[in-house]
C-alpha angles and dihedrals in degrees: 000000000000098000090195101040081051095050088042084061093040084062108044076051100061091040093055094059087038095060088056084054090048094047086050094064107045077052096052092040087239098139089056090047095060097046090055095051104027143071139165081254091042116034125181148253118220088242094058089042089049094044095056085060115030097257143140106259095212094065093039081060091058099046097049089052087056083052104053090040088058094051085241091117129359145245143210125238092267090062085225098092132062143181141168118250112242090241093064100032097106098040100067105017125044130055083291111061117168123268105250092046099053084046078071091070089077105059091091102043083053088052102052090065096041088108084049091048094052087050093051089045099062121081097246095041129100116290100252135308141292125237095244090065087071094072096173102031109093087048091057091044086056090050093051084045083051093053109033107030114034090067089057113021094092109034107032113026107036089054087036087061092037108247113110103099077057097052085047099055094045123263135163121272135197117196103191114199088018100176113191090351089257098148097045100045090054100046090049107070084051091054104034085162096059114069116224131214128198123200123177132155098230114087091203087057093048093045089049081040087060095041101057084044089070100043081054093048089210119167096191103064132074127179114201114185104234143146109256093227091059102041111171104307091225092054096101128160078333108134131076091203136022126198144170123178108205100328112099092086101056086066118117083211105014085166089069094048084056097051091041085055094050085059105050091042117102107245089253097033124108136241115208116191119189105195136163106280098242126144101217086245119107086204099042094049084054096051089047106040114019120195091355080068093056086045096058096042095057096043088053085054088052096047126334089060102050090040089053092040098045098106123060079248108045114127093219096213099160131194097302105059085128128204101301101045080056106052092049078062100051093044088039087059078049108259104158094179108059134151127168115209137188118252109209093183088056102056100196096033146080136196134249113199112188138177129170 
């Protein structure tokens, strides 16, 4: 038997179960509960721990203990009182948890279609999956824009793509795939002179997006539900800036949207992409990434894959396209100036920075 080969699957074993325990508690708000009751000098009960939200202390109890065999919090000698260690503290409690732990989320969400994915996979099965069977998705992606993005948009990406002097004296955006409408909304109170406009298939994401809209009482954002490859006819060479956030890819024809995109951009506008850093190389992803390749990868066959292959013509590009596969599509829609750029302050990602 090959004895490292058995306890690497031993291991893939427990962290998968694992994951489901993780994505339980950002649910059930446990890792901030802790945070709030608990320190290395104080450490605290279950039932301290379950009081603070609502819970059963019994299965706190068994959660936190999931949590302290795995090192992710710790526990004192009597096995009864935990505590998370200061160096971990913000990455997995507070409005900025760390990447890989609010990609835990999602485990669920990919296990509630497990039953839908065998059927797509099979020759005879549907093509791929609609967004609307991803009930709690788009909630979950809100939450990792929440997390990841709000502490740095600002301040670090839109300066970071050059286009902050723009935003300030007042110009016309388009955010495609908008979601929720995280990213806009956020950027509009900054630049109150520049007007913001949302676009995303799902009707649910457009009608949350409205709502907090609202809540927000801002004049200068609009969300129109719309698919990204037929954006408004009359929308030409009318947008200062184009974004998506982790969308493109989703796309069935993301070459369309593209193209669609190329269309709608100013001459001298700019089309910023954020998209999963990947190389369009299995190897080389493996190479490069390690295990966070086989993440994504799987991720993109739970969810990225069947929305972007659910249509006889999609192109099924998945998570992974990787950087040259976009950048054929960006010069394909006829974008002759593109870079693509790191983002340090987004882990996972890169950036495409495109202009006719």
């Amino acid at each position: 038997m090959n004895v490292e080969f058995h306890e690497k699957l031993a291991t893939i074993a427990a962290h998968g179960t694992l994951s489901l325990s993780i994505a339980l508690g950002i649910k059930l708000g446990l890792f901030d509960a802790l945070a709030d009751v608990s320190s290395e000098e104080n450490p605290a009960t279950p039932d301290e721990v379950a009081l603070q939200v609502a819970l059963k202390p019994r299965y706190v109890r068994e959660w936190l203990c999931a949590m302290a065999c795995a090192e992710i919090i710790e526990v004192d000698h009597t096995g009864g009182k935990f505590w998370i260690p200061i160096d971990k503290l913000s990455m997995i409690s507070g409005p900025n948890k760390d990447v890989f732990l609010m990609h835990m989320a999602m485990i669920p969400i990919f296990g509630s279609v497990f039953e839908d994915i065998v059927k797509v996979c099979k020759n005879d099965g549907p093509y791929g999956m609609d967004y609307s069977s991803y009930s709690s998705f788009y909630e979950a992606m809100n939450a990792i824009s929440h997390s990841q993005h709000q502490k740095v948009l600002v301040d670090k990406y839109i300066p970071m793509i050059g286009m902050k002097e723009k935003l300030e004296e007042g110009i016309l955006v388009l955010d495609v795939g908008c979601g929720a409408g995280f990213h806009i909304l956020e950027l509009a109170p900054h630049f109150p002179k520049s007007h913001f406009i949302g676009v995303d298939i799902t009707e649910s994401a457009i009608q949350q997006a409205e709502e907090q809209k609202k809540k927000k009482n801002f004049s200068n954002v609009e969300f129109v539900c719309l698919d990204a490859k037929e954006l408004k006819p009359e929308w030409i060479e009318k947008f200062d800036l184009v974004l998506i956030f982790d969308a493109c890819h989703d796309q069935c024809r993301p070459d369309l949207c593209i193209k669609e995109i190329h269309r709608v951009l100013k001459p001298d506008g700019l089309f910023a992409m954020i998209e999963i850093d990947g190389t369009s190389n299995c190897y080389t992803d493996r190479q490069e990434k390690g295990i966070a390749a086989a993440m994504f990868y799987s991720a993109s066959l739970f969810h990225c894959l069947p929305v972007g292959n659910n249509t006889p013509d999609a192109l099924g590009l998945g998570t992974m396209w990787g950087i040259e596969r976009g950048k054929k599509l960006l010069q394909d829609a006829g974008f002759t100036n593109i870079k693509v750029e790191k983002t340090p302050f987004f882990e996972i990602n890169v950036a495409y920075l495109a202009r006719k």
